[in-house]
Structures are given as structure tokens and as C-alpha cells.
N, C-alpha and C positions, 0 to 999 in steps of 0.2 A: 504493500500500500504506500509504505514512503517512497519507494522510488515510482511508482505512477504517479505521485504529486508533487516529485521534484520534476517529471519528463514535460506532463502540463503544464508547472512552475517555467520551464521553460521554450516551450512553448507558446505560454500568454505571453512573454519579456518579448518575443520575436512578433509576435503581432501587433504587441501596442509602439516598438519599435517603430514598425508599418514600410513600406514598401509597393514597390510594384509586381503582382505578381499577374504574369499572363494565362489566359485559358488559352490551353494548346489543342493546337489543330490538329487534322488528322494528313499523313503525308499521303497521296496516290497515286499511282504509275499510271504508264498509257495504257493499261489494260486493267483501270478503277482496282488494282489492287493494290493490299497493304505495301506502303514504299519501308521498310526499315532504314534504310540510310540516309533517307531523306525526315525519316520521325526524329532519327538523331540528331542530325545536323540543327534541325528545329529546337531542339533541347540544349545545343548548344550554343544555339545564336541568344536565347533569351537567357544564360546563364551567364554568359560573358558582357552582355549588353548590362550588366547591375540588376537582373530581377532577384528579390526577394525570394521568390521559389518558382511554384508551375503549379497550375492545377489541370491536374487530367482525367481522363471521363468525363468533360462536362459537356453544358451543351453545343460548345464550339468547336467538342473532339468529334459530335455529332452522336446522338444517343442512341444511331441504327448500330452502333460496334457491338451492342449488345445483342442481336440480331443472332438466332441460330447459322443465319449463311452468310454471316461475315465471321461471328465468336473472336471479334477483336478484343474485347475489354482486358483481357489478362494480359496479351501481349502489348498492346499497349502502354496498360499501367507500370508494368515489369521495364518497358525499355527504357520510359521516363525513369522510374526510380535508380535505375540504373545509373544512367547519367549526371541525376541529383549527386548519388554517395560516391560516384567518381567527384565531382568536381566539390563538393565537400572535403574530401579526401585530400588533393591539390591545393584546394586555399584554404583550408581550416576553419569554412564557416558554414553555419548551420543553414538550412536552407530552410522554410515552410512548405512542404510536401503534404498538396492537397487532392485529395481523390472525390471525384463524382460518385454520387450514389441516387441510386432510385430506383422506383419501384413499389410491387407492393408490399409485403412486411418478409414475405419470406426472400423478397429478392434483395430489398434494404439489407437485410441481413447478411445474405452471402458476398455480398460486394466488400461492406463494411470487414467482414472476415477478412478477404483477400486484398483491401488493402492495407488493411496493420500488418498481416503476412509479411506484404513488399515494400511494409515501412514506413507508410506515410502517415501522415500527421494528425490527419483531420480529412472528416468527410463533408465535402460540400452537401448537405442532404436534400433533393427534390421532393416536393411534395405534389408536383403536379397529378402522379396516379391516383391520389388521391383527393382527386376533385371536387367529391359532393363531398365529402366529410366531413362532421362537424369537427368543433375545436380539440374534444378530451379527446376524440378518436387520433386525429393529426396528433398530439404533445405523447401519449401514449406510443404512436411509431417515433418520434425524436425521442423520448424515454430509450427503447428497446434498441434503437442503433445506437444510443450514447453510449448505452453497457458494453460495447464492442471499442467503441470509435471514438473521441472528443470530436463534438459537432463543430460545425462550420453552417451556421440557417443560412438558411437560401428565400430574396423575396424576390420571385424572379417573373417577368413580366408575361400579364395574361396574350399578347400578342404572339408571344414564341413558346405556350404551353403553360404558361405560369397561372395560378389562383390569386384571388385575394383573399390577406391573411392580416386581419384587423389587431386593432392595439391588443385586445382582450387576449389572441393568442401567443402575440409576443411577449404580452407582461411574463404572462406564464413562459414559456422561451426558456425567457434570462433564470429561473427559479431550476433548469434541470444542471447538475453539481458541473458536468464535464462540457457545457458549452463554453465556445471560447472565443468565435469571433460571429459575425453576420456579413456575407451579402448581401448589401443592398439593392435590387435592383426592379422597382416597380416599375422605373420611369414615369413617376407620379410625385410631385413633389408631397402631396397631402400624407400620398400612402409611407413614404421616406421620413414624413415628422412622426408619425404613428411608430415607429421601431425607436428611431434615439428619443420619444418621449417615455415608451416604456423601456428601455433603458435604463435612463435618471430614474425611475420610480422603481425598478427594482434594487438600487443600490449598487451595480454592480457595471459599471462604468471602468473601474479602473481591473476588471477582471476581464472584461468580454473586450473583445474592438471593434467598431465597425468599419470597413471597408466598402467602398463605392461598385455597385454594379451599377450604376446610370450612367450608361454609354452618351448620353445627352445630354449627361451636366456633370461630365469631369470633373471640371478644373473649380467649379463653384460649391460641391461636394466637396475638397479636398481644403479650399478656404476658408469656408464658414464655420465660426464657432457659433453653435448650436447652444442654447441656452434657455434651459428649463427649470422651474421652483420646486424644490422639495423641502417639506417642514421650512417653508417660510424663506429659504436662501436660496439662491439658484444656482445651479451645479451646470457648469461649460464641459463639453463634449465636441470632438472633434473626432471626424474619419479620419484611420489610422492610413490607410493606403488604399488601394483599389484593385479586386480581381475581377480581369475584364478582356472581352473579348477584344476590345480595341486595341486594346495594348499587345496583341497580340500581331501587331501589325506596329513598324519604326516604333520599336521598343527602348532601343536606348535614345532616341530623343523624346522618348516620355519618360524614362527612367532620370535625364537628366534637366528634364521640366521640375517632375516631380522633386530632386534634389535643391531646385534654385525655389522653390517657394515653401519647403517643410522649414528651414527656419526662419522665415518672417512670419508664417504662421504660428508659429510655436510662440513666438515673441510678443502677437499680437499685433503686433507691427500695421500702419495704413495699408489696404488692396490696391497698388500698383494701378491706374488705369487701364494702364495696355495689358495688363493679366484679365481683366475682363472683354478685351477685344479678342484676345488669344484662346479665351473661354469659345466666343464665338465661332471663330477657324476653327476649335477644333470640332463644334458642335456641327460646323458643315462639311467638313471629313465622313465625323460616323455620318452622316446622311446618305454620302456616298457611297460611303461603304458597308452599310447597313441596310441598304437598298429604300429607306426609309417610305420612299414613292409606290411602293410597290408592297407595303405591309410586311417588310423583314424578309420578302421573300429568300431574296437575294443576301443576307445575313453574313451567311459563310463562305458565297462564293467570292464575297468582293474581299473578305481578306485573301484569300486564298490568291487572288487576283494580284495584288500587291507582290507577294510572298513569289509567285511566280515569277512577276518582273524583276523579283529582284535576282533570282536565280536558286531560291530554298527551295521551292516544287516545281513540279516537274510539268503538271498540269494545276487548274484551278477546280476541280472537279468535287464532287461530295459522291458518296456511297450511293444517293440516291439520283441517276443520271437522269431525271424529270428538271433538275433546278440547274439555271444554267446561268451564267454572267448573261445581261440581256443587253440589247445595243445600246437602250438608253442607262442604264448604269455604266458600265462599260465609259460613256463617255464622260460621264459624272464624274467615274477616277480619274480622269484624263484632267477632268479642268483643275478637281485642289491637288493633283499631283504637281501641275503648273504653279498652280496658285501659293503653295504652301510646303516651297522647301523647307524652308526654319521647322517643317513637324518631322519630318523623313527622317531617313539614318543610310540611306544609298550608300554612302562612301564607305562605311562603318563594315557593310556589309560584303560588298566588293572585295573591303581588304582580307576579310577572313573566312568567306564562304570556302574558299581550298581547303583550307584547316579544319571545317565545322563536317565537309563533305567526304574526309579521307577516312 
């Protein structure tokens, strides 16, 4: 028991820390199957770029791996961890190793197994299977994977599978012993105050972290102290980092955004003007690359699309060959690729894609 509450112990230190960690993609060849050298290479462009860790399984690895006729999840999670306790190994630092999990309760469960198996950390936990269900039923499956896993909640947007998951569930949330951080990512601002209000009201602010999943409001997430009354005082709360699909795309020029604003935030310091115009550029990026015109269709493809250009994949392809880049996104990256060198990482990438690819 004491050493499961010194591993948590640190654990929490590295998420309140905070950081950028990206949702990893899935690699695939010209024949839609699993690339291995190319899932690597990916694992190692976001470890060298400064991420905090990787979260895999999610929904930007794409949640068909779990699919009887792919039966990626394993190998997948397996090659990521891999790469994590290499390059832990080499620079002596801990990473956060976050694994997707979903499902119904028996499936929750067996994922949750196989990822403390292969090491990681925390399970980002989906609750979309569980769509109608009320609250005690939902906190009841977070209970039953916590006893496996230290959680990772997920508020993840009803547009790409997500529910909504009101303050009343969150209060409760923060009350189970091994959660430890939150994704936030309603893309709603009201449903976003609903998690750090119960937060502050559970008292446990300086235990749990939250991290940003609002692909839409980055950099304004990552600024804002958030500020709530409990018994009469009001307790400040700030996103620790952000797991996000965006960031899974010119990673170390978000890894080194991220770096040039965590401490005038921490200080409290004035918001920069041009930090909220840059909020803007980036919000018309994920547009772009989020297919946003087209209802998220286009999600996965347009990272994928980047990640090709830049030379990490091989095609921009997903598991499931119905979803395709379509002309008008397509040129969408065209224009803030023009538009918005200062967010890319091109050179970054050039210089070491031989290394990340051998």
C-alpha cells in the first residue's frame, strides 16, 4: 500500500507539474495496415519535441484498433510504452504514460489490466458506451477501473461520441481515492466551468489536475485563473497542461508556446495582447484541421495530413477508408499552413525525421 501511494505520490507531482502531452495517432501503410516504424518514429518525434508523455488508445489512435479485424490495441499500447521506458531510460525522466480505455464494464476492465501490464500510468476512461446511464451507474464503472488503474476522467465532446456529464457527476468524480487528473474537453465553455467548479468544492484541487481537451480554446484554457468560493474564500485553479489531439500535430512549437506562457501565468503576470490574437490563429488551425465545417468529420484525417507532409506517415489514411481529406479541407491546410509559420515545427522535423525513422 505504501508504495502504490508513493507511485500516485508521484505521479500527481508530474501532472500538477503539467505539460504537453499529445494523443497519438495511429501510423498506416499503403495497404491501410499497421505501419510499426512509422508508430515509432511518431513516439519519437513527440518525445524529443519536450512532451510530457503520450496518451495512446485514444480517440485520435482511433477506437476501431479495438476492432476484432484490426486487434491493434495491444500492439499498439506495447510499442508506445516501449518507446516511453526507452527514452526515460536515456534522459532520466519520468514521463506520464496515459492509456485509452473504454467500453462496457467488462471491456473497461480488461484494457485497464493491460495497460498497468505495459506500464502506464493512468487510464484516460471513456464513458461514451455508456450513454443513457445514469450518474451512480457511470461513478460505479470509474469506481471499478480505479481499483485497476489511477483514472484520468474524460469530458469528451458529444460531437465525436462524447455525453454530457453535469457538475452533480463530477462532484462525485473528485471523491473516488485514485483519480488524479481530468480531460477536459466538452468544447463548451459552461460544461468546462461545471468540472473546475466541482473541483474547488471537492477540496481537492491540489491532488487532481486539470488539463485542457478544448481543441478550440487552447491557449485561453491554459491562461485563465479560474476562481471559485468555498467557505467564504475563493480558491484559484489553473489547467495544469493539455492532452490533445492538436498537439499532436507541430508539437514542439506548442511544447515551446506552452513553455513561454506557464510562467507569467504562474506569476499572475498581465495576458500579453498578442497571446490572445495567437489564441485566435490557433483556434483557426484546429478549424482546419479539425474539419470543423464539416462536423469533425475530417478530425483525424487532417492531422494525419500535416504529419504526412511533413514526412512521419506515409499516407493520411484512418482504419476506416469511408473518411477521406476532402478538397475543401485539404485547402483549409493549405491556407494556415501559409498563414501560420510561427505555429509549425517543419525544420524541427526535417532535421531529425532520419533518426526518429531508422
Amino acid at each position: 500500500m505504501a508504495d502504490s501511494e508513493s507511485t500516485h505520490s508521484g505521479l500527481r507531482q508530474r501532472l500538477f507539474e503539467g505539460g504537453v502531452i499529445p494523443a497519438h495517432p495511429l501510423a498506416l501503410d499503403r495497404r491501410r495496415l499497421f505501419d510499426p516504424r512509422r508508430q515509432r518514429a511518431l513516439s519519437r518525434y513527440y518525445l524529443d519535441a519536450g512532451s510530457a508523455g503520450l496518451a495512446v488508445g485514444v480517440h485520435t489512435t482511433q477506437f476501431e484498433i479495438r476492432n476484432p479485424e484490426h486487434d491493434l490495441l495491444g500492439p499498439v499500447l506495447r510499442l508506445a510504452a516501449e518507446e516511453m521506458a526507452s527514452f526515460e531510460q536515456s534522459r532520466g525522466k519520468k514521463l506520464i504514460k496515459v492509456a485509452g480505455i473504454v467500453g462496457d464494464r467488462k471491456q473497461a476492465l480488461a484494457e485497464a489490466g493491460l495497460a498497468r501490464e505495459l506500464g502506464y500510468d493512468a487510464g484516460l476512461l471513456s464513458l461514451a458506451a455508456l450513454s443513457a446511464a445514469p450518474n451512480d451507474e457511470l461513478l460505479e464503472h470509474c469506481r471499478a477501473v480505479a481499483r485497476i488503474l489511477p483514472l484520468f476522467g474524460f469530458y469528451l465532446q458529444p460531437a465525436v461520441g462524447g455525453r454530457r456529464l453535469d457538475y452533480s457527476f463530477w462532484r462525485k468524480f473528485f471523491e473516488i481515492e485514485t483519480a488524479v487528473a481530468v480531460k477536459i474537453a466538452p468544447f463548451n465553455r459552461y460544461y468546462t466551468l461545471d468540472v473546475v467548479r466541482a473541483l474547488v468544492d471537492s477540496g481537492r484541487e491540489k491532488e487532481i489536475s486539470l488539463y485542457t481537451g478544448n481543441d478550440d480554446q487552447i491557449l485561453a484554457d491554459l491562461l485563465t485563473e479560474f476562481v471559485f468560493q468555498r467557505a467564504g474564500e475563493p480558491v484559484p485553479v489553473r489547467f495544469r497542461g493539455g492532452l490533445l489531439g492538436h498537439w499532436a500535430v507541430w508539437t514542439r512549437a506548442a511544447v515551446e508556446l506552452f513553455e513561454r506562457i506557464r510562467e507569467p501565468a504562474r506569476r499572475r503576470a498581465p495576458v500579453p495582447a498578442e497571446w490572445l490574437t495567437l489564441g485566435a490563429q490557433i483556434i483557426d488551425c484546429n478549424a482546419a484541421l479539425f474539419d470543423v465545417a464539416h462536423d469533425f468529420r475530417g478530425c483525424i484525417v487532417g492531422l494525419h495530413e500535416i504529419l504526412r507532409r511533413q514526412g512521419l506517415l506515409e499516407v493520411n489514411w484512418t482504419l476506416d477508408a469511408g473518411i477521406e481529406l476532402s478538397p475543401e479541407q485539404s485547402h483549409e491546410i493549405d491556407r494556415i499552413s501559409a498563414a501560420y509559420p510561427h505555429l509549425q515545427d517543419d525544420d524541427f522535423v526535417a532535421r531529425n525525421l532520419p533518426r526518429w525513422l531508422s
